[in-house]
N, CA, C and O of each residue as an XYZ file, in Angstrom:
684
protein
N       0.859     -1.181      0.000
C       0.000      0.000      0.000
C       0.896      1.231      0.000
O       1.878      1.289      0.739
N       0.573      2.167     -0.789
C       1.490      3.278     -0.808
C       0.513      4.568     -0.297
O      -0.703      4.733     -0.392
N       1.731      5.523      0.368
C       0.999      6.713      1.024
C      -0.439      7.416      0.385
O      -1.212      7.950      1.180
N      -0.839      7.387     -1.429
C      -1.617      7.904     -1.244
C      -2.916      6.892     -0.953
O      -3.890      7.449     -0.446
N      -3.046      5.213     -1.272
C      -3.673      4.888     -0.662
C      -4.364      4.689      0.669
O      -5.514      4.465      1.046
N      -3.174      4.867      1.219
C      -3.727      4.782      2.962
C      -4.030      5.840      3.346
O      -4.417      5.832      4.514
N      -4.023      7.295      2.600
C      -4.978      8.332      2.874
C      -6.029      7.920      2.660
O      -6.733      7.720      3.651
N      -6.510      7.662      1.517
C      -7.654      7.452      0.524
C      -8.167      6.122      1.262
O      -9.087      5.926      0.468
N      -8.250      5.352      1.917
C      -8.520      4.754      2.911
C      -8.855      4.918      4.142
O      -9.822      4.294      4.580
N      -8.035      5.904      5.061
C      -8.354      5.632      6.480
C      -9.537      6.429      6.807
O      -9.768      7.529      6.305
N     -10.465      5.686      7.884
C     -11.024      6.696      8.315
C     -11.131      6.316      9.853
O     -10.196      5.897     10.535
N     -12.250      6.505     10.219
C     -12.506      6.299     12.159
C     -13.085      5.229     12.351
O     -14.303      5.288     12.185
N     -12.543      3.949     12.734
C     -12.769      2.899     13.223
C     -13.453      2.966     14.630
O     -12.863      3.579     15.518
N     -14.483      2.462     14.853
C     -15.368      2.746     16.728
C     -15.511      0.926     16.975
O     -15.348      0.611     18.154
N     -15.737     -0.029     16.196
C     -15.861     -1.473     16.268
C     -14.699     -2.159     16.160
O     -14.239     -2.119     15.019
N     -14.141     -2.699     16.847
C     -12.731     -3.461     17.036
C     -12.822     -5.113     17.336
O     -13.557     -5.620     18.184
N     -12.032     -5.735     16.568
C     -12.023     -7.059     16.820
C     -11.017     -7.181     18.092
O     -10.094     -6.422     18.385
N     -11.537     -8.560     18.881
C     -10.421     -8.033     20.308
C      -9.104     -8.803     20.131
O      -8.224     -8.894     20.986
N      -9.093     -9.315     18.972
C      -7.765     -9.656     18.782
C      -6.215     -8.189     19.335
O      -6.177     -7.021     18.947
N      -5.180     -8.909     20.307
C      -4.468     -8.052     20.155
C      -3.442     -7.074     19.222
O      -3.313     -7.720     18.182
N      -3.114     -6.555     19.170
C      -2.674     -5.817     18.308
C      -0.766     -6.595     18.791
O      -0.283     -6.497     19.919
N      -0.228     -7.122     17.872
C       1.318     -6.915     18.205
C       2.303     -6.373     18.773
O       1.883     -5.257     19.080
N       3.511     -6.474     19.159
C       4.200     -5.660     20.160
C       4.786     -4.804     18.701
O       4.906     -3.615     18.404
N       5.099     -6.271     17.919
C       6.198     -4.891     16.278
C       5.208     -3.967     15.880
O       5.587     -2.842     15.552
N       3.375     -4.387     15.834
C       2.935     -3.319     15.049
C       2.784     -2.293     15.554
O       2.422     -1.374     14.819
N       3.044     -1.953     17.334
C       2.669     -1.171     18.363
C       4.560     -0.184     18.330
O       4.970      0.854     18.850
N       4.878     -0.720     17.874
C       6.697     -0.252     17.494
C       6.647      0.693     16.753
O       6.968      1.870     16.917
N       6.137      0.030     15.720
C       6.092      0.810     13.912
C       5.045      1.610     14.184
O       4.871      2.524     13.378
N       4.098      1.508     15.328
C       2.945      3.113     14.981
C       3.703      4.492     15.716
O       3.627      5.656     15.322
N       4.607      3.859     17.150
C       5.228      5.078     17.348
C       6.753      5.367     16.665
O       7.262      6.485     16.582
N       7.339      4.154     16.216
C       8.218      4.478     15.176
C       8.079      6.004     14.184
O       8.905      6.880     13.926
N       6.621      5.816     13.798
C       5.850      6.550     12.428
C       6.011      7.784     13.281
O       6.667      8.760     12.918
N       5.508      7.711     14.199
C       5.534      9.336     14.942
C       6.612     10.101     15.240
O       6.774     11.321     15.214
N       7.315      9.209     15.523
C       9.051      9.326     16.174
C       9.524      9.631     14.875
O      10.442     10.421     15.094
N       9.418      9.431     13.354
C       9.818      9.754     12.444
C       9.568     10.980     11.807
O      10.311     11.419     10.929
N       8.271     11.718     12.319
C       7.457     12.883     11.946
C       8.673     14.025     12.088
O       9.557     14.014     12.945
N       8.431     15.320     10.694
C       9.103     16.460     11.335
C       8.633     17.074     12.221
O       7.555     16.620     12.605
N       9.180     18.406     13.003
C       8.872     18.908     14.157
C       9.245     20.360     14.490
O      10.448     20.243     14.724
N       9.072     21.109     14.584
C       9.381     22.894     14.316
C      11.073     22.814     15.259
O      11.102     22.588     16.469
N      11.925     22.970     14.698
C      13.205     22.925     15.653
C      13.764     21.731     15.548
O      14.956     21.530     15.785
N      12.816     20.712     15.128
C      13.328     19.776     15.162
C      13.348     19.148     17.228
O      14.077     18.403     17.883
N      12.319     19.851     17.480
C      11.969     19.669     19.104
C      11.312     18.522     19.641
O      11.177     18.189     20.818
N      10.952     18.009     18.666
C      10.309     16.029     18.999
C       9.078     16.477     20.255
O       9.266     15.672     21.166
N       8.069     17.304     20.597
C       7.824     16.841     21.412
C       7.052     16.473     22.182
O       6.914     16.956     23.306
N       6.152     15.176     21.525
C       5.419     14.440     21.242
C       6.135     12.690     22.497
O       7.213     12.100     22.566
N       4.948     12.552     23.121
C       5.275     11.501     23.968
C       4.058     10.875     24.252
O       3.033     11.553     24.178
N       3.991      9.594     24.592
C       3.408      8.552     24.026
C       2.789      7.701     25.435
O       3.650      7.733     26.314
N       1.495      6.930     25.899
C       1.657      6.501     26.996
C       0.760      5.105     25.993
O      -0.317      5.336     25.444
N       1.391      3.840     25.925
C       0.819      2.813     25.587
C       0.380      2.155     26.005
O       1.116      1.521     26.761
N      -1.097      1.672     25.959
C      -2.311      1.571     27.167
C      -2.716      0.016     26.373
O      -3.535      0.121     25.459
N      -2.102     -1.623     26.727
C      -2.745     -2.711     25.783
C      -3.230     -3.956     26.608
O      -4.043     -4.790     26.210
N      -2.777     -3.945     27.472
C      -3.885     -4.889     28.254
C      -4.937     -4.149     28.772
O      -4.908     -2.945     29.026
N      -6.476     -5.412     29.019
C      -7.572     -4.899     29.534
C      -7.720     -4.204     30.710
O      -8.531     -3.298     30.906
N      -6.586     -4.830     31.813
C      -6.257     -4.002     33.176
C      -5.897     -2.363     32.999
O      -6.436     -1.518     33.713
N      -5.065     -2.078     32.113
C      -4.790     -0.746     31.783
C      -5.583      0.128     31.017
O      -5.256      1.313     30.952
N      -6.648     -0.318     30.385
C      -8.210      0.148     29.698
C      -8.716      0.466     30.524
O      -8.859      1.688     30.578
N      -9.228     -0.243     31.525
C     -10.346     -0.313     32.604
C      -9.765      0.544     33.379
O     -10.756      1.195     33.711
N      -8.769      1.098     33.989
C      -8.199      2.410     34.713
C      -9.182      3.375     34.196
O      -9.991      4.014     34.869
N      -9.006      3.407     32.837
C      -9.605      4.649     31.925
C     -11.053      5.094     31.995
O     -11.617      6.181     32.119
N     -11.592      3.308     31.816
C     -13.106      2.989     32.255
C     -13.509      3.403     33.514
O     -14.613      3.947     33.536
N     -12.737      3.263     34.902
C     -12.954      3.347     36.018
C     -13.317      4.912     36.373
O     -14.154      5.293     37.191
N     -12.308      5.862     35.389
C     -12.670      7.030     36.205
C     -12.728      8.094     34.872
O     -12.172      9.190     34.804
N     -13.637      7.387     33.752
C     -14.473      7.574     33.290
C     -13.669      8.980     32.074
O     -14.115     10.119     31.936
N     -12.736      8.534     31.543
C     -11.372      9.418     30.865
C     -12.252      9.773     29.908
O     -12.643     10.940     29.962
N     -12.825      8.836     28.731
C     -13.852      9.337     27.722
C     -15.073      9.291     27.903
O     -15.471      8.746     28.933
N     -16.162      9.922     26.832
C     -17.045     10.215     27.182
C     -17.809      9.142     26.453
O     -18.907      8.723     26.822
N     -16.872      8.553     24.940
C     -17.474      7.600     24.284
C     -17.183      6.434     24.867
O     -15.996      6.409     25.191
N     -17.769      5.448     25.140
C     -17.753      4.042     25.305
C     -16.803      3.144     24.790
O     -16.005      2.373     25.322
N     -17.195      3.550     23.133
C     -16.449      2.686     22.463
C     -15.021      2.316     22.510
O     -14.414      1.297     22.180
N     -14.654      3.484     23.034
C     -12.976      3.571     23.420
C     -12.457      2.641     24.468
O     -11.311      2.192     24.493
N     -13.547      2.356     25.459
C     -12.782      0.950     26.128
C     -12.977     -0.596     25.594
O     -12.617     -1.507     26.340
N     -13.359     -0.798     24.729
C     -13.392     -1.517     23.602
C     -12.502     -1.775     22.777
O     -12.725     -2.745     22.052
N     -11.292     -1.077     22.597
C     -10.352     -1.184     21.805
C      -9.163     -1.827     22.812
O      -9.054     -1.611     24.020
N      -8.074     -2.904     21.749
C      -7.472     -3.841     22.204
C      -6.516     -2.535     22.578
O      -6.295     -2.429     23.784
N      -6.015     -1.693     21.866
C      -5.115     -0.398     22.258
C      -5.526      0.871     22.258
O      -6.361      1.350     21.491
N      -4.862      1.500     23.234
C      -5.210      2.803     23.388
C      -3.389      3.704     22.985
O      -2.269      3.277     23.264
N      -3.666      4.633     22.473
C      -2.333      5.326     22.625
C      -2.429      6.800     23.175
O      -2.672      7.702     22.374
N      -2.289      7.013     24.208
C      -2.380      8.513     24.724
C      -1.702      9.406     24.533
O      -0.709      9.503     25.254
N      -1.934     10.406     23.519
C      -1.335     11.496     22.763
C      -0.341     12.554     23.689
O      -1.063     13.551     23.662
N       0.325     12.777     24.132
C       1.002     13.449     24.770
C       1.880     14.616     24.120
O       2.529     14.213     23.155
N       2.073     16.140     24.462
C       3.224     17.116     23.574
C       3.582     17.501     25.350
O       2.979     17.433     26.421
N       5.103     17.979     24.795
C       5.867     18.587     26.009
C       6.220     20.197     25.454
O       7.156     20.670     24.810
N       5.313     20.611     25.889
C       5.459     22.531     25.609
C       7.068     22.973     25.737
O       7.507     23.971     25.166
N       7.822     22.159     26.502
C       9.377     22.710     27.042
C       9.942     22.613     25.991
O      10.652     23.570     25.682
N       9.851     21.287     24.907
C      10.280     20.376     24.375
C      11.355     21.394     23.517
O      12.441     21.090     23.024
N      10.617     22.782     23.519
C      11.605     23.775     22.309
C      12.908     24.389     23.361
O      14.113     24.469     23.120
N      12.189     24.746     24.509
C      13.243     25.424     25.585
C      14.583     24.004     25.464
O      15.789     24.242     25.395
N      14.055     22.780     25.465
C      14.998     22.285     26.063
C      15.782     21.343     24.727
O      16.710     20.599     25.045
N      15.368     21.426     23.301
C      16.436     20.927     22.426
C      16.875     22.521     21.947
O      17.124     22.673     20.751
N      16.940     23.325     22.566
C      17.513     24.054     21.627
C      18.139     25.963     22.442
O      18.740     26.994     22.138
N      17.462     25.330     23.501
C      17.451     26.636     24.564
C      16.690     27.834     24.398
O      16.771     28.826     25.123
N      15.978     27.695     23.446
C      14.472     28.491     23.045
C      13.694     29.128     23.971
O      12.978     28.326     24.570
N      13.551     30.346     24.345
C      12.864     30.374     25.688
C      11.628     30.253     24.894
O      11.130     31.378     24.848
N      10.785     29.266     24.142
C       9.300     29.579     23.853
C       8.953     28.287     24.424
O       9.204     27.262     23.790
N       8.406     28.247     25.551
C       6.957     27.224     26.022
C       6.141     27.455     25.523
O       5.691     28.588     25.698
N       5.445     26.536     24.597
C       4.580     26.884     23.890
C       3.499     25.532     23.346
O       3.759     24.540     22.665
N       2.331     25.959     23.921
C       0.970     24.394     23.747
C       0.639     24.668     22.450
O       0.264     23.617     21.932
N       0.598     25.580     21.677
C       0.152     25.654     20.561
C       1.660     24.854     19.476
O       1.475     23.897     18.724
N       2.181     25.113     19.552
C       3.424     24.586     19.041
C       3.182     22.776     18.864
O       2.757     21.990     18.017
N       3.765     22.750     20.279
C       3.775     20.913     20.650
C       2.241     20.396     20.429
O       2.070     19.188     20.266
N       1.131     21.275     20.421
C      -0.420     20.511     19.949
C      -0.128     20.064     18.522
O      -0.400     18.898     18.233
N       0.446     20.944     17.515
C       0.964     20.945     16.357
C       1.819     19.850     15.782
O       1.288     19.227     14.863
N       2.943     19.511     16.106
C       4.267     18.810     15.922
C       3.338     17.452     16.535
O       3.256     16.588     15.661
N       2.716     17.115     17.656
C       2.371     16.037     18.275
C       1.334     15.492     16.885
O       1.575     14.382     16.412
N       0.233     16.312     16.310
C      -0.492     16.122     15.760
C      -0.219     15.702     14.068
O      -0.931     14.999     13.351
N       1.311     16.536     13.668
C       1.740     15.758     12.684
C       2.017     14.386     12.597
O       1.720     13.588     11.708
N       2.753     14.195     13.863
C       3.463     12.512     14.291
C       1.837     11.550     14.235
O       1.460     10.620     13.522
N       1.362     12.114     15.058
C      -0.058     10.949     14.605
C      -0.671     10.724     13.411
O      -1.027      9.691     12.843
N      -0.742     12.157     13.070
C      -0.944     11.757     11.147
C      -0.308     10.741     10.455
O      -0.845     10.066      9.577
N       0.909     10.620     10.868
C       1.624      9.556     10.181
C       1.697      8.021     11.052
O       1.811      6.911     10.534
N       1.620      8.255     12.131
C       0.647      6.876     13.048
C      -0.095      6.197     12.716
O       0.173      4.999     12.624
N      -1.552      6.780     12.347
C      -2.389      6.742     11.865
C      -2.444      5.881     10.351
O      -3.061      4.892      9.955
N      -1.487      6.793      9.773
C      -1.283      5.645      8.132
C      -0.464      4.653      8.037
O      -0.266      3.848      7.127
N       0.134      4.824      9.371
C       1.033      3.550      9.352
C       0.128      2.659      9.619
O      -0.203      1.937      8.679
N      -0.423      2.481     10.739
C      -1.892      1.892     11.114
C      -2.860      1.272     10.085
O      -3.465      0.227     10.327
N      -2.970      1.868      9.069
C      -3.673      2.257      8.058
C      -2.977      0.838      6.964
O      -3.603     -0.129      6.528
N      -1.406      1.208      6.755
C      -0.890      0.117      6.434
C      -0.242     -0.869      6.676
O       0.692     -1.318      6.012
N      -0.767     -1.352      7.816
C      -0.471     -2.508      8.880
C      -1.703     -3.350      8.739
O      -1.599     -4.564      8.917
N      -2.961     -2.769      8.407
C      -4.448     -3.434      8.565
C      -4.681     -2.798     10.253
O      -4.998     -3.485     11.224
N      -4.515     -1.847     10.249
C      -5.546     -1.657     11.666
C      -5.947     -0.497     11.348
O      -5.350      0.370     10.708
N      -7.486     -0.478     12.031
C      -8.125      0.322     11.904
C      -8.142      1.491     13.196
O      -7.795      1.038     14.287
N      -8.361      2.336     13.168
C      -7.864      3.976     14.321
C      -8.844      4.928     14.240
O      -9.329      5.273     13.162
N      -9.301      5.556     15.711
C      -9.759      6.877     15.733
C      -9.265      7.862     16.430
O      -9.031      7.285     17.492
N      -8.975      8.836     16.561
C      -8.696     10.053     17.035
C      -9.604     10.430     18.442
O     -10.727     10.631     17.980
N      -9.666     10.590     19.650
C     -10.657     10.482     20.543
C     -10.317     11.460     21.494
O      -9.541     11.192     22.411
N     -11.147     13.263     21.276
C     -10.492     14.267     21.957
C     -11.079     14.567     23.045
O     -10.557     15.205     23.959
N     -12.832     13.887     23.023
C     -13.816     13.913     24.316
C     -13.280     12.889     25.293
O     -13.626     11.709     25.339
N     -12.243     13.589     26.196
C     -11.618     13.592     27.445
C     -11.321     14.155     28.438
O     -11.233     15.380     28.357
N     -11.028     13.445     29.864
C     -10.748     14.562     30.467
C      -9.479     14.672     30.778
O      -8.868     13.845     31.454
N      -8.884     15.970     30.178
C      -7.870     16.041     29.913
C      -6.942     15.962     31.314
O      -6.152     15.034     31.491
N      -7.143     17.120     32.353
C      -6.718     17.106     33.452
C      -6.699     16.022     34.055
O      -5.486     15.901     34.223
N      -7.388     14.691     34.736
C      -7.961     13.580     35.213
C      -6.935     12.141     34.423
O      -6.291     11.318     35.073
N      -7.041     12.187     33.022
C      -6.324     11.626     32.555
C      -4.563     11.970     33.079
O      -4.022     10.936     33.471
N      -4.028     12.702     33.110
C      -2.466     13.262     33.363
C      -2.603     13.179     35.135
O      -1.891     14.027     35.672
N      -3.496     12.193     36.240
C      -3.277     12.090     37.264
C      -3.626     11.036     36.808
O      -2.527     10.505     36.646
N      -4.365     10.309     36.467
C      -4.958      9.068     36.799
C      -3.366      7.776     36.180
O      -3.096      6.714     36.741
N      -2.586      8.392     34.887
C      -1.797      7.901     34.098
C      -0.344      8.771     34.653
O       0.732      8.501     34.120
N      -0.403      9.572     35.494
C       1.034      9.871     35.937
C       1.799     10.898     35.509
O       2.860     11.350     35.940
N       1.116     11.200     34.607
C       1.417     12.071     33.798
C       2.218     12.975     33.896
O       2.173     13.129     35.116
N       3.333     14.114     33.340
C       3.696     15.282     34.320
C       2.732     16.428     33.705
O       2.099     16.488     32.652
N       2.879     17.292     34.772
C       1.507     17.924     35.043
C       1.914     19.119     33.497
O       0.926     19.391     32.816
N       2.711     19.485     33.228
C       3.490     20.561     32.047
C       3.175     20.198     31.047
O       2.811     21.098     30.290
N       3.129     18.765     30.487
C       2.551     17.898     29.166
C       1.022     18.281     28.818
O       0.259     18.271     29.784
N       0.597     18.543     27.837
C      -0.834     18.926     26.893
C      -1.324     17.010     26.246
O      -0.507     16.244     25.735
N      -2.565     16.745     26.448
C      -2.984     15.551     26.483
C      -3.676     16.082     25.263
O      -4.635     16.714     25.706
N      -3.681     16.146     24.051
C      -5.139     16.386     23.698
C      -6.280     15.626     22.525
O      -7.251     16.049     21.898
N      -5.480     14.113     22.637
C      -6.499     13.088     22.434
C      -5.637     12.063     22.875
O      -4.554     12.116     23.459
N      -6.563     10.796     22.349
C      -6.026      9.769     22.604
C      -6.492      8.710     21.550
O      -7.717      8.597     21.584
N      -5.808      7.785     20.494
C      -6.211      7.658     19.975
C      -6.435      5.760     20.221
O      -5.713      4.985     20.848
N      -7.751      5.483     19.427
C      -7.777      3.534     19.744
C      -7.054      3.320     18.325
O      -6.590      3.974     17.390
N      -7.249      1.999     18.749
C      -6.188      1.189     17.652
C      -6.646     -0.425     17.753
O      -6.862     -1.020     18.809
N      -6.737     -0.953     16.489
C      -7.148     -2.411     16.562
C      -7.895     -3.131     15.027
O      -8.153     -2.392     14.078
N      -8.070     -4.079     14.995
C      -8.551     -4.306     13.884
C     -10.008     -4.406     13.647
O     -10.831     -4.979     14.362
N     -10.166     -3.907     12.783
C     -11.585     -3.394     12.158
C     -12.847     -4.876     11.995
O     -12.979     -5.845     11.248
N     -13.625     -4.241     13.280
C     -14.783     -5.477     13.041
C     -16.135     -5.118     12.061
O     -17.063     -4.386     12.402
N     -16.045     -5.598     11.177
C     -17.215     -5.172     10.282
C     -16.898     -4.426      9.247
O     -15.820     -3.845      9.375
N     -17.459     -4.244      8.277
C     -17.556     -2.989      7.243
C     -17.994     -1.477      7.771
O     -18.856     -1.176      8.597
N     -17.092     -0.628      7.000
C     -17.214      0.571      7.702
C     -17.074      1.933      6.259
O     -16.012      2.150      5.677
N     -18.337      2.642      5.961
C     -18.511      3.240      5.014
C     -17.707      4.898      5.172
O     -17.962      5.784      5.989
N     -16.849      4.882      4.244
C     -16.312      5.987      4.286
C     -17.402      7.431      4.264
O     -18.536      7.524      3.796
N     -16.612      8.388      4.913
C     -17.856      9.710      5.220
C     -17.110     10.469      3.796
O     -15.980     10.467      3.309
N     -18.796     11.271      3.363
C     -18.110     11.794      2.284
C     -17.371     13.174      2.568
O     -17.622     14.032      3.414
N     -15.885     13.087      1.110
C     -15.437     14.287      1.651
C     -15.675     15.630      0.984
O     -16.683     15.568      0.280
N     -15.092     16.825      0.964
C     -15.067     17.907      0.097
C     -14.546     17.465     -1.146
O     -13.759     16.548     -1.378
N     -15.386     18.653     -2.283
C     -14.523     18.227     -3.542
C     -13.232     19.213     -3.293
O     -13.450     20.138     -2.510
N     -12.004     19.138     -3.823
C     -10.995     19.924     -3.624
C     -11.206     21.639     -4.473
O     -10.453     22.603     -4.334
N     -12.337     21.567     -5.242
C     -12.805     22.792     -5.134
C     -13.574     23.621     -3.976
O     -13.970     24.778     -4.118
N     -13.697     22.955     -2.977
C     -14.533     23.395     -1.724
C     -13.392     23.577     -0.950
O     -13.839     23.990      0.120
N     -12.175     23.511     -0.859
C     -11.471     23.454     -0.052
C     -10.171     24.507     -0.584
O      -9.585     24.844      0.445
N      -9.606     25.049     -1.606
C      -8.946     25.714     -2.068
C      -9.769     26.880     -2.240
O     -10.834     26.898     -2.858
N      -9.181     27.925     -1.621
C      -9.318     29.583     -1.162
C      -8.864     30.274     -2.002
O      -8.867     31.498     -1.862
């Protein structure tokens, strides 16, 4: 499968087969991220990998999303950016959440299609609580959470949503 297929493919998986997901394919999705560019070249994007049912049910327990479906999935990956991340590869005085929301959000883009061409299916999942999550998972308190995405293989058929024509979208 080549990059523009697995665009032209992915979309939001909510039904998951409970088969587990692999330790290599769980490698190669943050591999993909870890490979992403990054403003500075500041990486700083960090990762909390959530794959047994014991470590779901934390999530379940104190109620992290709002959708259901998310404890349903064999993996969870909790999106993490480190605002410092510029102060500290480069001595930058800019702390900055808008930055690392950015750079974090490229790396999953490419997560995502890696995902995409692995055979697993992924959603993006931002109805959280953000604060609650970064105690409940340990989090340090300076890090921006601002999704979390599932991961797993696709149970059922799942109809792509339609998109813009690229005349609706060029300004």
């Amino acid at each position: 499968m080549d990059v523009k297929e697995a665009i032209k493919n992915r979309k939001s998986i909510r039904k998951y087969k409970q088969d587990p997901v692999p330790e290599e394919h769980i490698t190669e999705l943050v591999d993909a991220a870890r490979l992403a560019p990054s403003g500075n070249n500041a990486q700083p994007w960090r990762f909390r990998v959530l794959k047994t049912k014991e470590e779901i049910d934390i999530l379940k327990k104190h109620r992290i999303a709002i959708q259901d479906f998310v404890y349903t999935a064999p993996l969870i990956i909790v999106c993490c950016g480190d605002p410092k991340a510029f102060v500290k590869s480069k001595g930058i005085d800019d702390s900055n959440e808008k930055r690392a929301l950015r750079d974090v959000s490229i790396g999953t883009a490419y997560m995502t299609l890696r995902a995409e061409e692995l055979g697993l299916g992924s959603c993006y999942v931002g109805w959280i609580d953000k604060k609650k999550i970064k105690e409940v998972l340990g989090l340090p308190e300076e890090y921006i959470v601002p999704y979390l995405i599932t991961f797993g293989y696709p149970e059922g058929e799942s109809k792509p949503l339609e998109k813009k024509r690229i005349d609706e979208v060029i300004v």
